[in-house]
matplotlib code that plots the C-alpha trace (Angstrom):
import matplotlib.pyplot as plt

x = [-22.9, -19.8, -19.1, -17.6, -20.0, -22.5, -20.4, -20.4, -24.0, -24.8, -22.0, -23.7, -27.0, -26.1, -24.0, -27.9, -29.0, -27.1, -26.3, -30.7, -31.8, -34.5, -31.6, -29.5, -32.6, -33.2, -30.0, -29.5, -32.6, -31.6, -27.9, -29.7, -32.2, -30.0, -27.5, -30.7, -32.0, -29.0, -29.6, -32.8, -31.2, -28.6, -31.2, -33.5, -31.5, -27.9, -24.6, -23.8, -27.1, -26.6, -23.0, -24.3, -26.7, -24.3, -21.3, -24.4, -24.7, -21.2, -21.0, -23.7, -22.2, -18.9, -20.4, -22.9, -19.5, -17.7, -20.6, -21.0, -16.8, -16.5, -19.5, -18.3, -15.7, -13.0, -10.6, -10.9, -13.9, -12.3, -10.9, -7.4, -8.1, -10.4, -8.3, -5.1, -7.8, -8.9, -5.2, -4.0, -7.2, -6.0, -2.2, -3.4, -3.8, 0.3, -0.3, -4.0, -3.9, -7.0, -5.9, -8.9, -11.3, -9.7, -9.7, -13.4, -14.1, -11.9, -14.0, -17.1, -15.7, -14.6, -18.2, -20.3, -17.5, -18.1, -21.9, -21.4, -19.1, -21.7, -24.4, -22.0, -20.7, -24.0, -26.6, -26.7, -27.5, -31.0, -31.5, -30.0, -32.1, -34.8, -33.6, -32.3, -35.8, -38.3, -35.8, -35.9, -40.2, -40.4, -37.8, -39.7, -43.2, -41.9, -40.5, -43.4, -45.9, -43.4, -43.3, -47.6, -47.6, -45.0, -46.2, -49.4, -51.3, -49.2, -47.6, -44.5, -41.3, -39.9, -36.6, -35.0, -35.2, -34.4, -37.7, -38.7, -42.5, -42.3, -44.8, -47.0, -45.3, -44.4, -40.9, -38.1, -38.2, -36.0, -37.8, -36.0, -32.7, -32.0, -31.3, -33.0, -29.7, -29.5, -33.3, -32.7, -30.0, -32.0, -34.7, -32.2, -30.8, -34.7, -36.1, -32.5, -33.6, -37.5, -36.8, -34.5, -37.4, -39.5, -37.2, -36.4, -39.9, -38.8, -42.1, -45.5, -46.3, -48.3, -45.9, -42.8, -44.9, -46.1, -42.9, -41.4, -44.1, -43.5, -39.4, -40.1, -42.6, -40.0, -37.3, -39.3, -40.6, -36.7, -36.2, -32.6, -30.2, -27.4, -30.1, -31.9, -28.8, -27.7, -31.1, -30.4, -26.9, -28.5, -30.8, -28.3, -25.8, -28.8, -29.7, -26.2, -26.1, -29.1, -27.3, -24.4, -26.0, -27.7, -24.4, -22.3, -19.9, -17.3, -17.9, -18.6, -15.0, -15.4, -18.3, -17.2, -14.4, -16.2, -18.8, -15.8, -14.7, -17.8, -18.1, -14.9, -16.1, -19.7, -17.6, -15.1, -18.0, -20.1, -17.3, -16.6, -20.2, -20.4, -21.5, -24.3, -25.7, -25.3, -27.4, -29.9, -30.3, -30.8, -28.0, -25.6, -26.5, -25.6, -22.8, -21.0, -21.6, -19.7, -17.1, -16.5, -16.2, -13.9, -11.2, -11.1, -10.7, -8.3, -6.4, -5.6, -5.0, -2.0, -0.5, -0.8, -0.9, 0.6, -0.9, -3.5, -4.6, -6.2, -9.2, -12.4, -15.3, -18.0, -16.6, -16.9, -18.0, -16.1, -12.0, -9.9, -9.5, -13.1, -14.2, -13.1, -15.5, -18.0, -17.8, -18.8, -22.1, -24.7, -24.7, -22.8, -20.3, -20.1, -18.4, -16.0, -19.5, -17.0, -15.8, -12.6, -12.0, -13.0, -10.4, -7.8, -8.1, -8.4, -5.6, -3.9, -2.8, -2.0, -5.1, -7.0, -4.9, -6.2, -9.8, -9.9, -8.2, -10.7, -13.9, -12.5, -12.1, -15.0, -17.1, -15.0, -15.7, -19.5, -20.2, -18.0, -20.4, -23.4, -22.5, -21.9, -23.8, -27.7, -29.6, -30.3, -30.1, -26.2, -27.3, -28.0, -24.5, -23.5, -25.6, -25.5, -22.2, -22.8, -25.4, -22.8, -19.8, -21.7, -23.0, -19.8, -18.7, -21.1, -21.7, -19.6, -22.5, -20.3, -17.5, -19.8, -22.9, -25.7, -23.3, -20.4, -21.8, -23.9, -20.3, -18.5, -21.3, -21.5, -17.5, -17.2, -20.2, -18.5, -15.1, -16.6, -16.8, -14.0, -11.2, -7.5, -6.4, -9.0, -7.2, -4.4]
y = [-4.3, -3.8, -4.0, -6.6, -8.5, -7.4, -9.2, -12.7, -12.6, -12.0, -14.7, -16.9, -16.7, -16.6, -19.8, -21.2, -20.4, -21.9, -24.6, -25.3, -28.6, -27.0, -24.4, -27.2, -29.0, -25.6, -25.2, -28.8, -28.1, -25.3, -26.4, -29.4, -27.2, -25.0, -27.2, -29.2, -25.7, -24.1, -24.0, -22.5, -20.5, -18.8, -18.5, -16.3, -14.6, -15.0, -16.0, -13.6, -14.0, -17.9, -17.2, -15.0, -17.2, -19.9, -17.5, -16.8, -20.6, -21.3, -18.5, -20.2, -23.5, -21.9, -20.2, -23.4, -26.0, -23.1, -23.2, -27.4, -27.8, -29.5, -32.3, -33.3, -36.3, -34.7, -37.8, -40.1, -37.9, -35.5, -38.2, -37.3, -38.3, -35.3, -33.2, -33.8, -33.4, -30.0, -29.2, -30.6, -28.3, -25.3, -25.6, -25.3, -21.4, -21.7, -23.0, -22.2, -20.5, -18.6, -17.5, -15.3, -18.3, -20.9, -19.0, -18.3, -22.0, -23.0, -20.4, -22.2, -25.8, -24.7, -23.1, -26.7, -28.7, -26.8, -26.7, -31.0, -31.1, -29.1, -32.0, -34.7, -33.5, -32.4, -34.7, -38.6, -40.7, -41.1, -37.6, -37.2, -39.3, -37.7, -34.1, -35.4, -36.8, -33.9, -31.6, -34.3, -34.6, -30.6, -30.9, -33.9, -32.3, -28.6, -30.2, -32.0, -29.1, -26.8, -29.4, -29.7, -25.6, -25.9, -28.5, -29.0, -25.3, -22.8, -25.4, -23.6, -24.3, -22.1, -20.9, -19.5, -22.5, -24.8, -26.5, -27.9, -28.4, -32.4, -33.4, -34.1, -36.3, -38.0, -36.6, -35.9, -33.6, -31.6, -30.4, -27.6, -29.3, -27.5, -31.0, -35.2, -36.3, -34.3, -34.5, -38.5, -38.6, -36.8, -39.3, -42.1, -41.0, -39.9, -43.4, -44.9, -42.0, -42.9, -46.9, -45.9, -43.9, -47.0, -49.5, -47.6, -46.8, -42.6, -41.6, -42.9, -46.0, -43.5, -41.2, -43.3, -45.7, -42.3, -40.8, -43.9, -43.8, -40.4, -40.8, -43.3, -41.7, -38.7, -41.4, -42.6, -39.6, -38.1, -40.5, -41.0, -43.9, -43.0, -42.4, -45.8, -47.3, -46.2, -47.1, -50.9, -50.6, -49.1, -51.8, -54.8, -52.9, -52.6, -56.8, -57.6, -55.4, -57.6, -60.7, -59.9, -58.7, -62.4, -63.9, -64.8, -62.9, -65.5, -66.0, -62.3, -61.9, -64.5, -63.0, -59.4, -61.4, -62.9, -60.2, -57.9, -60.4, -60.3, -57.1, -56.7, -59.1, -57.7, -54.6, -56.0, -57.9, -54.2, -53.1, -55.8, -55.2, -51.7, -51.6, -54.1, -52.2, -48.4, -49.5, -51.6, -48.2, -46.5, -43.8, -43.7, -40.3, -38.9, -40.8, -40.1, -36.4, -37.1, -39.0, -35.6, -33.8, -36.4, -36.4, -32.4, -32.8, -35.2, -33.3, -30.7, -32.9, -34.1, -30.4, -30.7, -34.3, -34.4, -31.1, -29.8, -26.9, -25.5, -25.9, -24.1, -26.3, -25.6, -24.8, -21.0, -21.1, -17.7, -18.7, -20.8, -23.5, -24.3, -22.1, -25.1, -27.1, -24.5, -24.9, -28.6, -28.1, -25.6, -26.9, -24.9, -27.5, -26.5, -30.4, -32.7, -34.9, -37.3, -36.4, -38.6, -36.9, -33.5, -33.7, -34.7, -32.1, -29.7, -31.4, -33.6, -37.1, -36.2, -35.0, -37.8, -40.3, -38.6, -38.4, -42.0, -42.8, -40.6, -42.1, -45.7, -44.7, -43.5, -46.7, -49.2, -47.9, -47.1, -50.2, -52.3, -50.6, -51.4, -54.6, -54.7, -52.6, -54.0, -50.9, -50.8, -47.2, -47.4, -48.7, -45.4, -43.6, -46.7, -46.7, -42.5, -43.3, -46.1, -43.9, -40.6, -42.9, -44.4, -41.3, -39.8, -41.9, -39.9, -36.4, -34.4, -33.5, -35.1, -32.7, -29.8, -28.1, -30.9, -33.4, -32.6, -32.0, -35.2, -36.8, -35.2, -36.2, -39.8, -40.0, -38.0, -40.2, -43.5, -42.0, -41.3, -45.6, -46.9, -44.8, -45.7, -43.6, -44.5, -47.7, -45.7]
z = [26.1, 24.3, 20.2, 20.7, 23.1, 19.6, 17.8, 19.5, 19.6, 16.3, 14.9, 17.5, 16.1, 12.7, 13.5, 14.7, 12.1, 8.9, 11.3, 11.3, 10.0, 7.9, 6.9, 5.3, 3.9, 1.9, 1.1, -0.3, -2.5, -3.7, -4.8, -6.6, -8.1, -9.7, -11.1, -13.1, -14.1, -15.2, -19.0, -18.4, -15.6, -18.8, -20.8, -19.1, -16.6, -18.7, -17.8, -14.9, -13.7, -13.3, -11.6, -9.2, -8.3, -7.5, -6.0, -3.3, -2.9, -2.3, -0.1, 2.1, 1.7, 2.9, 5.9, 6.7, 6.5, 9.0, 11.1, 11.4, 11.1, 14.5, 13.6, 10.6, 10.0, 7.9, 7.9, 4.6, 3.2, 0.5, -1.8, -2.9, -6.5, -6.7, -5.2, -7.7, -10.7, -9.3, -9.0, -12.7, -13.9, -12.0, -12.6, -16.4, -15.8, -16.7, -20.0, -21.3, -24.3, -23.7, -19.7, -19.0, -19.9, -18.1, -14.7, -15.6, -16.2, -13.2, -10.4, -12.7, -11.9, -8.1, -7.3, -8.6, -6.5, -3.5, -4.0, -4.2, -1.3, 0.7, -0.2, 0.4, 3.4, 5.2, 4.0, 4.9, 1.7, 2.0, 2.3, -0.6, -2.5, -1.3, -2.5, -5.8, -6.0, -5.4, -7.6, -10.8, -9.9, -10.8, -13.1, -15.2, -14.8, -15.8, -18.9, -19.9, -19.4, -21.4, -24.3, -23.8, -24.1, -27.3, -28.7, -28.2, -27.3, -29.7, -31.4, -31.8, -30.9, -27.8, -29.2, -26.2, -24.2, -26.8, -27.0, -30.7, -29.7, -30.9, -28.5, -31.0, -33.1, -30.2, -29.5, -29.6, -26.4, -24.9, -22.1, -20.2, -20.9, -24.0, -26.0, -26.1, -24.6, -21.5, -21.0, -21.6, -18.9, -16.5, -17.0, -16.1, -13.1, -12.1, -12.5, -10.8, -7.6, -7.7, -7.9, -4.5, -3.4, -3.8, -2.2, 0.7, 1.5, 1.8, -0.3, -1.2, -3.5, -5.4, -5.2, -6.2, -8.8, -10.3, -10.6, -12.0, -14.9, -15.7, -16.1, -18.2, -20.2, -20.5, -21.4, -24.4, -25.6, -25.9, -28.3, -27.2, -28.4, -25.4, -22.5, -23.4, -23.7, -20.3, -18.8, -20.0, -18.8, -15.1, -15.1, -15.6, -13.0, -10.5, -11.3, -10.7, -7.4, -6.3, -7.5, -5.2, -2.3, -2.1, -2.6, 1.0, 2.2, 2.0, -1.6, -2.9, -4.3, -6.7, -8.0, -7.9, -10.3, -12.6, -12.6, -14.0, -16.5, -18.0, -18.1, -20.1, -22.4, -23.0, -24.1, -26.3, -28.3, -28.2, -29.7, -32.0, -33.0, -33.3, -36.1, -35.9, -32.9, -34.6, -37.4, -34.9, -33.2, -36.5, -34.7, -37.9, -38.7, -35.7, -34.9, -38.7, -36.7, -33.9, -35.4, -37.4, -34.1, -32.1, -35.5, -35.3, -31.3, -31.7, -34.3, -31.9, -28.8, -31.0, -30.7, -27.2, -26.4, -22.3, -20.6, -23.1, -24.3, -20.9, -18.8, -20.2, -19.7, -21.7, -24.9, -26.5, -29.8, -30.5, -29.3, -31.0, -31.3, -30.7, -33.2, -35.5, -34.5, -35.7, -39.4, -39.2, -39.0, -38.1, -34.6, -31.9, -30.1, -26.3, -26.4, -27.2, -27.0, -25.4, -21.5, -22.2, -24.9, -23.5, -20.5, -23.4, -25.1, -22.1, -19.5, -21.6, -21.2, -17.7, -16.6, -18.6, -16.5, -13.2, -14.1, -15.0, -11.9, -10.1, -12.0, -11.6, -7.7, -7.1, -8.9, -7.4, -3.9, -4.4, -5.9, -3.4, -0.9, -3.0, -2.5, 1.1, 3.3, 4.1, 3.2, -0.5, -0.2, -0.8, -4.1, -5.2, -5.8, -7.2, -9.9, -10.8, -11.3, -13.7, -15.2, -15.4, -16.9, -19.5, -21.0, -20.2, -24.0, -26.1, -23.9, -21.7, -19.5, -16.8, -16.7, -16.2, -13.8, -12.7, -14.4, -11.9, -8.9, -9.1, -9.7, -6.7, -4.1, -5.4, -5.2, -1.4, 0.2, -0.9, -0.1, 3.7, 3.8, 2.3, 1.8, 2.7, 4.5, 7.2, 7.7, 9.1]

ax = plt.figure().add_subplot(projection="3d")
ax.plot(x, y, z, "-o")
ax.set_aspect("equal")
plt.show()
C-alpha cells in the first residue's frame, strides 16, 4: 500500500470519527462546559491556559464542520447581520488604539463564535436544550457546594475564585461565576432550559422539577435586582408566548401588534418610573455606581463617537483608557456594565447600529418562531434571547465567553427557519 493510499485511510477514519454522533455529543458538551466555566477556567489554569483550551476546541469544531460539510444546509443559516458585526469588529484593527489587544480580543471573539456556530450548526434544538441543561445542572450544584464549603465548613471566603462565603447569611453568592449578577443570569437561563426540559418531556419529572427548585434556590440566594428582574421579564415573555400560540393563525398578527405596543408602553412607564422602581428594589447604591461608570464611558465615546476606540472585549484594567475607570472605585471594571454601551465605546455608532440590528434580528425571528411552530421546544431560543438582551442594559456579559456563544446559537438556529434569503 502506497503513502498515499495511508493517507486516504487515515483521513477516512478520522473523518468517522469526528463525524460520530457520540463524537459531536462530547464535543457539544464540552464547548458549553467551558464557556460557563471560564472564569474559573482563568483562575486556576490562567489566561493562556483558558485559550488553549478553546483554540483545541475550535480546532475540532473546524475539523468536525469539514468532516459533516456535505449534510449540512448552508443556505439562509449564517445570518448576514452577524457576519457584518464580526467584520465592523475586525476592520477596527485599522483604528484601535491599543492594536495588539484588539487582535487578541478579536481571535478571543472569533474562537467563542466558532465554538457557537459548531453547536448551532450540528445540534437540532432539543439537543441543545438538553446539553445547555446538564452543563447549567453541574454548573448550579458545583456552585452551591463551593459556597456550602466557603461559607459554611471553613467559613472563609475563597479569594481566587471570587467566592465571599455568604451562604450563611443567606447570600449574596457568587458561586463559580466570580460575581451575584453573572451567577443570577445563569440561574435564569437554567430555570428557562429546565422549564423546556419539563415541557418537552427530554428528562425526568424528578429530574426537571428538581432542577427547577435548585435554579431558583440559586436565583434567590444571589440576591440579584437585574437576574430577578429578568426572571419576571422571562416569565411574562414565556405567558405571552403561550398566549399567542393559542391564538389562530389568521388572527396572530394583530396580536403580535398589540403585544409590541404594549410592550413599548410598559417601558416608557419603567422608565418614567425609574425612580420608583430603583428605590422599590433598594438598588440605588449600586446603580449611583454605575451611573459613575456609564458618564466616564460616555466621556470617551464622545472622542470617538462613529468607529470607536477598537474592539477589546473584556476590558484591561492596565491600558488606557480603561485604566480610568479604575480610580472610581476599588472595583476592577472588565465592563462598560452596559453591552450598548460597551459596543459604543468599542465600535462606535456604527457598530452599535449593527449589533442592534443583529439583536433585534435575531429576537424577531426566534420569537416569530416561538410563536408558530407546534413544539414548545422553539420556545427556548426565544426566550435566552429575551433573558441575554435584558441583562444586556446592566451587564455586558453578552458581548463576551458563555454570554456570546449562547447569543450566536440562539440567532443561527432561528436564522436556519426564517431567513430571507431562503425565500429566494
Amino acid at each position: 500500500m502506497t503513502w498515499w493510499a495511508h493517507l486516504r485511510r487515515v483521513v477516512s477514519v478520522a473523518s468517522e470519527v469526528l463525524s460520530a454522533p457520540r463524537m459531536i455529543a462530547a464535543v457539544t458538551t464540552a464547548i458549553v462546559g467551558t464557556s460557563v466555566f471560564s472564569h474559573v477556567l482563568r483562575q486556576i489554569i490562567g489566561p493562556p491556559g483558558l485559550v488553549a483550551i478553546i483554540a483545541a476546541l475550535s480546532i475540532i469544531a473546524v475539523l468536525t464542520i469539514v468532516a459533516r460539510w456535505r449534510t449540512i444546509e448552508w443556505r439562509g443559516i449564517l445570518p448576514i447581520s452577524l457576519l457584518v458585526f464580526l467584520g465592523w469588529a475586525g476592520l477596527s484593527v485599522i483604528w484601535s488604539q491599543y492594536t495588539w489587544l484588539t487582535a487578541g480580543g478579536l481571535a478571543y471573539l472569533a474562537g467563542f463564535t466558532a465554538l457557537g456556530l459548531y453547536v448551532a450548526l450540528l445540534r437540532d434544538t432539543i439537543q441543545i436544550v438538553r446539553t445547555f441543561g446538564d452543563v447549567l445542572r453541574l454548573t448550579l450544584g458545583v456552585s452551591i457546594a463551593l459556597e456550602i464549603f466557603s461559607g459554611v465548613l471553613i467559613d472563609t471566603p475563597i479569594e481566587l475564585l471570587g467566592i465571599s462565603g455568604n451562604l450563611a447569611e443567606l447570600g449574596p453568592i457568587q458561586g463559580i461565576s466570580g460575581s451575584r449578577n453573572q451567577l443570577g443570569i445563569l440561574a435564569v437561563m437554567a430555570l428557562v432550559t429546565f422549564a423546556t426540559e419539563h415541557r418537552t418531556k427530554s428528562t425526568s419529572s424528578l429530574t426537571s422539577i428538581s432542577s427547577l427548585i435548585v435554579a431558583g434556590v440559586v436565583l434567590v440566594l444571589t440576591n440579584s435586582q437585574l437576574a430577578m428582574g429578568a426572571a419576571l421579564v422571562a416569565l411574562v415573555a414565556a405567558a405571552a408566548l403561550y398566549g399567542l400560540r393559542r391564538v389562530p393563525s389568521d388572527r396572530r398578527r394583530f396580536w403580535q401588534v398589540g403585544l409590541l405596543a404594549a410592550t413599548i408602553a410598559v417601558a416608557i412607564a419603567a422608565w418614567v418610573s425609574r425612580s420608583v422602581i430603583i428605590s422599590w428594589a433598594d438598588a440605588s447604591a449600586e446603580l449611583n455606581y454605575r451611573l459613575d461608570v456609564w458618564r466616564e464611558a460616555w466621556s470617551l465615546i464622545s472622542l470617538y463617537p462613529l468607529q470607536g476606540w477598537g474592539w477589546i472585549g473584556t476590558w484591561r484594567d492596565d491600558v488606557p483608557p480603561f485604566i480610568l475607570f479604575q480610580n472610581l472605585s476599588a472595583r476592577t471594571e472588565t465592563s462598560a456594565s452596559n453591552a450598548l454601551l460597551d459596543v459604543w465605546l468599542q465600535l462606535g455608532l456604527v457598530g452599535l447600529v449593527i449589533f442592534i440590528g443583529l439583536a433585534g434580528l435575531a429576537l424577531a425571528r426566534s420569537w416569530l418562531l416561538a410563536s408558530r411552530q407546534r413544539s414548545v421546544v422553539y420556545a427556548w431560543p426565544a426566550l435566552m434571547l429575551v433573558t441575554l438582551l435584558v441583562t444586556a442594559l446592566a451587564e455586558s456579559s453578552i458581548l463576551t465567553e458563555f454570554g456570546w456563544m449562547s447569543f450566536v446559537v440562539c440567532a443561527v438556529k432561528a436564522a436556519e427557519q426564517l431567513s430571507w434569503r431562503r425565500a429566494f
